[in-house]
C-alpha positions as CSV (number, residue, x, y, z in Angstrom):
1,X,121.5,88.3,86.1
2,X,124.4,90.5,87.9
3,X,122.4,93.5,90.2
4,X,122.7,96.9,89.4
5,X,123.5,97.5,92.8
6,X,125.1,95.6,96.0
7,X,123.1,95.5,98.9
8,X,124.4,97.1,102.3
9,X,124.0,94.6,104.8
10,X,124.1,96.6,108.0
11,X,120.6,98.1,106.5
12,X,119.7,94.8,106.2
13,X,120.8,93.9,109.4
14,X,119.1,96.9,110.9
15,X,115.7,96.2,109.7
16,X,116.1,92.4,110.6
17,X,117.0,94.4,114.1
18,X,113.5,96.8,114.5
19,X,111.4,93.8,112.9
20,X,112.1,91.5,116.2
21,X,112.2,94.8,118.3
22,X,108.7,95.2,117.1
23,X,108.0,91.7,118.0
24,X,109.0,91.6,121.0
25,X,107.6,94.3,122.4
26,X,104.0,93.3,121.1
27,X,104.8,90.0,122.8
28,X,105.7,91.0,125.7
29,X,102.7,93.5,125.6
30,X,99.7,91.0,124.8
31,X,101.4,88.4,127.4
32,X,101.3,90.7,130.2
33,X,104.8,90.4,130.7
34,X,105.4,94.0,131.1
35,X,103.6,94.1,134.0
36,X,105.7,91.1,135.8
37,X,108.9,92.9,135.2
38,X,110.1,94.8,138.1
39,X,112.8,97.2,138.7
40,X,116.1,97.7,136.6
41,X,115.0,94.9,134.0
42,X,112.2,96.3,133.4
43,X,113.3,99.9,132.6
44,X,116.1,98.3,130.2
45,X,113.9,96.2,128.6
46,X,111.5,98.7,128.0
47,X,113.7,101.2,126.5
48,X,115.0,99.4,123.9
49,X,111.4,97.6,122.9
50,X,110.8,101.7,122.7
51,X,113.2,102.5,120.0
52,X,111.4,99.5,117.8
53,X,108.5,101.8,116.0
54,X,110.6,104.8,115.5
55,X,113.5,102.5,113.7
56,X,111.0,100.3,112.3
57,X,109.2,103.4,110.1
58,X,112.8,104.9,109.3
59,X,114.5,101.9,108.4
60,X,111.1,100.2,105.7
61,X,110.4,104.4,104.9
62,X,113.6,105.9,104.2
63,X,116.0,103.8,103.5
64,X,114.9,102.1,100.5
């Protein structure tokens, strides 16, 4: 069976991307991690767990 359609693997790639994001940051979260971080690290690493909700619900809600 040939698709009707070819998949776009940067999507793919993407959601692969805000799944772990999402991970992580619950990880780091239920570890206690977040509160052993200190200074620059911790503001980096924070930011971008931060960005894993929004791109998780726009990535599994809109692009389908």
């Amino acid at each position: 069976m040939t698709p009707t359609h070819s998949r776009l693997v940067f999507i793919d790639f993407a959601r692969s991307y805000g799944v772990f994001l999402a991970l992580l940051s619950h990880a780091l979260i239920a570890t206690g991690a977040y509160e052993q971080l200190a200074g620059g690290d911790a503001t980096i690493i924070r930011s971008v767990t931060r960005m894993a909700t929004p791109m998780f619900v726009f990535m599994f809600g809109f692009c389908d």
